[in-house]
Backbone as JSON, one array per atom type, in Angstrom:
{
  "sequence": "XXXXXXXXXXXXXXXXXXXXXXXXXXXXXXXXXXXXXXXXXXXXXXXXXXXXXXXXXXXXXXXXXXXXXXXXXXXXXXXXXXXXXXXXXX",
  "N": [[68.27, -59.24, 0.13], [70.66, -56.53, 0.59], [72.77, -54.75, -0.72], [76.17, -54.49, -0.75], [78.67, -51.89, 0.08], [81.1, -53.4, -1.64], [80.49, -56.59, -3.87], [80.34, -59.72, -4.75], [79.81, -62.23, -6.41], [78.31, -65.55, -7.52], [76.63, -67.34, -10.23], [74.63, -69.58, -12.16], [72.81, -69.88, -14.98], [69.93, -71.02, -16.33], [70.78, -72.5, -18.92], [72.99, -73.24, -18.35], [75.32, -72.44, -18.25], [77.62, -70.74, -16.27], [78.12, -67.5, -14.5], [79.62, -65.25, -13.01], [79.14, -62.05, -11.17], [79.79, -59.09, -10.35], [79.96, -56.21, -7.95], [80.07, -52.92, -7.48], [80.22, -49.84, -4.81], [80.05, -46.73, -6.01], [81.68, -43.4, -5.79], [79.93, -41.64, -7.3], [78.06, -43.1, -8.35], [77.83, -46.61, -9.27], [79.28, -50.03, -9.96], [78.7, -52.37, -12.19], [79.44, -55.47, -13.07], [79.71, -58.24, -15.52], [80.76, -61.65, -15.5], [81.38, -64.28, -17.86], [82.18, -67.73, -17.35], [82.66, -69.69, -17.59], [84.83, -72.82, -19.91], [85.34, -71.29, -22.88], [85.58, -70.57, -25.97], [86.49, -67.51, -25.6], [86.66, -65.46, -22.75], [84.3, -63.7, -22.31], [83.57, -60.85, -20.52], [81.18, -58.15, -19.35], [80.57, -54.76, -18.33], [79.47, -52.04, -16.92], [79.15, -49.19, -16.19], [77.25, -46.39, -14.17], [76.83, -43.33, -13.4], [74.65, -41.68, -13.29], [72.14, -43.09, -12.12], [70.36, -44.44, -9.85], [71.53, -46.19, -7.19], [71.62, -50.05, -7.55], [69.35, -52.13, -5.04], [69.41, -54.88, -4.89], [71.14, -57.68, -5.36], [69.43, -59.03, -7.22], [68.63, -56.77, -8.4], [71.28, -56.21, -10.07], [71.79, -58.58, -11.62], [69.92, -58.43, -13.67], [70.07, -56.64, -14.92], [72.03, -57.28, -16.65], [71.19, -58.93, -18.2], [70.23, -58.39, -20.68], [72.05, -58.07, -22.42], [73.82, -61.17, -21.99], [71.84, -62.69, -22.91], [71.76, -62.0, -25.57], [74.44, -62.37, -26.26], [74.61, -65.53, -26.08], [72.94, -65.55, -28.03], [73.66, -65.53, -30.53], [76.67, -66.31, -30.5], [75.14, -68.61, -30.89], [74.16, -68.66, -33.15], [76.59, -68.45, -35.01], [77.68, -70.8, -34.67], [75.91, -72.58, -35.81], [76.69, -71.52, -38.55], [79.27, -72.08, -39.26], [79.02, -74.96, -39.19], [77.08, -75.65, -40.98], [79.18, -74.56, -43.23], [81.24, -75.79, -43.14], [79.77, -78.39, -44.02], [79.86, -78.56, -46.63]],
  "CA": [[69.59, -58.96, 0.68], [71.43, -55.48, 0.68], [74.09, -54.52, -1.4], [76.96, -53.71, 0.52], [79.44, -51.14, -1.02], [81.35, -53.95, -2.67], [79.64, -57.84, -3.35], [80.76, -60.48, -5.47], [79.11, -63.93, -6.51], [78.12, -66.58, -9.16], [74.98, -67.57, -10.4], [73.91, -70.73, -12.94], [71.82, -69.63, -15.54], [69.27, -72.15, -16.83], [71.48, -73.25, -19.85], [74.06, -73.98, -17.41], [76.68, -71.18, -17.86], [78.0, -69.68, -14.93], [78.38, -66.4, -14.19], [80.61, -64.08, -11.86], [78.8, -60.82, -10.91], [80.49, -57.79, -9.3], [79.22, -54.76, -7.91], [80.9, -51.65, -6.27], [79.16, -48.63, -4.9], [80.72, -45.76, -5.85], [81.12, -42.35, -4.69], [79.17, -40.59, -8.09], [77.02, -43.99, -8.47], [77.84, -47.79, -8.96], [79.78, -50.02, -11.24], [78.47, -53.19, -12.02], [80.38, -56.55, -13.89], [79.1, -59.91, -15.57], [81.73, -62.41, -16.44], [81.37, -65.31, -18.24], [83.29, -68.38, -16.02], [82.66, -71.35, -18.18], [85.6, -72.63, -20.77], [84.57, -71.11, -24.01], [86.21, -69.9, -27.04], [87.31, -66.68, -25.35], [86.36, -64.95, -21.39], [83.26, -62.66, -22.29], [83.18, -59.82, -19.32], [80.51, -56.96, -19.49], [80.77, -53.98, -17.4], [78.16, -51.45, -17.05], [78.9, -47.81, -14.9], [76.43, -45.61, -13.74], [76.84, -42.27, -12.63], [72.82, -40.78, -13.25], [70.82, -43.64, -11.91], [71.11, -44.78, -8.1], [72.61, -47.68, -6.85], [70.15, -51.41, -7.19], [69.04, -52.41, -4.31], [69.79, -56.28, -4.49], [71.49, -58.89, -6.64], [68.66, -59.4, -8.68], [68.69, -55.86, -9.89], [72.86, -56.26, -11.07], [71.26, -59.85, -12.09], [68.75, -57.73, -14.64], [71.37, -55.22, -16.0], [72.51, -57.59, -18.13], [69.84, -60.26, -18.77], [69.92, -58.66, -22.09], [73.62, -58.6, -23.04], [74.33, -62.04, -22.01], [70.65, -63.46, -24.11], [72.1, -61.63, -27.03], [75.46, -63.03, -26.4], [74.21, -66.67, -26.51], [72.06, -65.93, -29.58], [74.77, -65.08, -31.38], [77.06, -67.51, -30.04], [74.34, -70.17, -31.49], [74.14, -68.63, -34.76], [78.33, -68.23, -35.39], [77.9, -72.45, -34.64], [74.79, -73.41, -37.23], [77.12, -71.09, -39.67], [80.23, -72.84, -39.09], [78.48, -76.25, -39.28], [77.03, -75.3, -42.48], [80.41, -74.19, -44.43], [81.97, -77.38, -43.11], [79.18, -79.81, -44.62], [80.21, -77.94, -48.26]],
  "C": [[70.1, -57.65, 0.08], [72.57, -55.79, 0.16], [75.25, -54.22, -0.28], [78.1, -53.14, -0.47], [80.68, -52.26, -1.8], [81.03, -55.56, -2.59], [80.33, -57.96, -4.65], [79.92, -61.48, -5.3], [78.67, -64.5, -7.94], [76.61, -66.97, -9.05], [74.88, -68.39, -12.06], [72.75, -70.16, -13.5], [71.24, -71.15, -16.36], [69.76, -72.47, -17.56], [72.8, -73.65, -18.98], [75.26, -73.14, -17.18], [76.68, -70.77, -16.79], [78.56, -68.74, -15.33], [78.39, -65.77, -13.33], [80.3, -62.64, -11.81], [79.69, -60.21, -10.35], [79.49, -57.0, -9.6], [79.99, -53.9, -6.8], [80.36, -50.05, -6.49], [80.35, -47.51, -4.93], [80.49, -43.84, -5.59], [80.27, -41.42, -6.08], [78.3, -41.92, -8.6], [77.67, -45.11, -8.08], [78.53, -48.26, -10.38], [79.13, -51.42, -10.81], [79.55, -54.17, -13.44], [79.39, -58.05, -13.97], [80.47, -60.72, -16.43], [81.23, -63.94, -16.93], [82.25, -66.66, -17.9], [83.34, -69.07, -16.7], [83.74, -71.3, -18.9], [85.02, -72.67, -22.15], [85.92, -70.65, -24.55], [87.62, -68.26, -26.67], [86.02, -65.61, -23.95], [85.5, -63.95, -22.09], [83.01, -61.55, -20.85], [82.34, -58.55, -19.79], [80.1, -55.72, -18.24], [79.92, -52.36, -17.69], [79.01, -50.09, -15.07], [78.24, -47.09, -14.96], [77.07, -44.37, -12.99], [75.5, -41.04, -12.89], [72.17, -41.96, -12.88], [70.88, -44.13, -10.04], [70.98, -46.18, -7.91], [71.43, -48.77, -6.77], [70.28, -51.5, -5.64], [69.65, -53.89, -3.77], [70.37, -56.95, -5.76], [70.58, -59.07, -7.46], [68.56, -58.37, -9.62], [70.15, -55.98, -10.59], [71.91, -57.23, -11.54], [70.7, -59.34, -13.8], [69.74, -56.73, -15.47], [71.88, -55.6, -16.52], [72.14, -58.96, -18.36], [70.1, -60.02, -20.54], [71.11, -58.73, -22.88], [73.54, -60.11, -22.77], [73.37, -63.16, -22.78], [71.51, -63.33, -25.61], [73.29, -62.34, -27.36], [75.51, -64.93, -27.16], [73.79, -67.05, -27.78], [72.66, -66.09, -30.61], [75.94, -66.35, -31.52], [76.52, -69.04, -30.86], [74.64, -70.04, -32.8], [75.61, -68.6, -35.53], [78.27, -69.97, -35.3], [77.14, -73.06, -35.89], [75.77, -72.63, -38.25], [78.13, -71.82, -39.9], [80.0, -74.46, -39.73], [78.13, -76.07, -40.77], [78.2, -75.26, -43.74], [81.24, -75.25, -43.85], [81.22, -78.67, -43.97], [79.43, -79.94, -45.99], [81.56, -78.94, -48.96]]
}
């Protein structure tokens, strides 16, 4: 499926979070958005503009532009909990 100069949608990642893409083509490239939807601690949004690379093609490339922010996010996320847990058992 084709981008169209501006798309929105959600998408269930295998741990279960949802997440709220955007994408809007703009006139010196593209801006893309990942929000974090679930109720957590505090709304995580990551936003990513381009003006040297040319516009993805489909949802899976926004999808991929921030595979690695929102891994890292989680990882992190995990490890701020086992620390927590820890200085409570004290």
């Amino acid at each position: 499926m084709a981008l169209q100069e501006f798309d929105e949608w959600t998408q269930r990642l295998p741990d279960g979070k949802k997440i709220r893409y955007s994408y809007q083509l703009l006139t010196t490239g593209f801006s893309a958005s990942a929000e974090v939807v679930e109720a957590v601690d505090a709304t995580m949004v990551y936003t990513h503009i381009h003006t040297d690379l040319p516009a993805p093609a489909d949802r899976a490339q926004v999808e991929a532009e921030f595979a690695d922010e929102l891994a890292k996010a989680e990882a992190l996320k995990r490890s701020n909990a086992a620390q927590r847990r820890y200085r409570s058992a004290r």
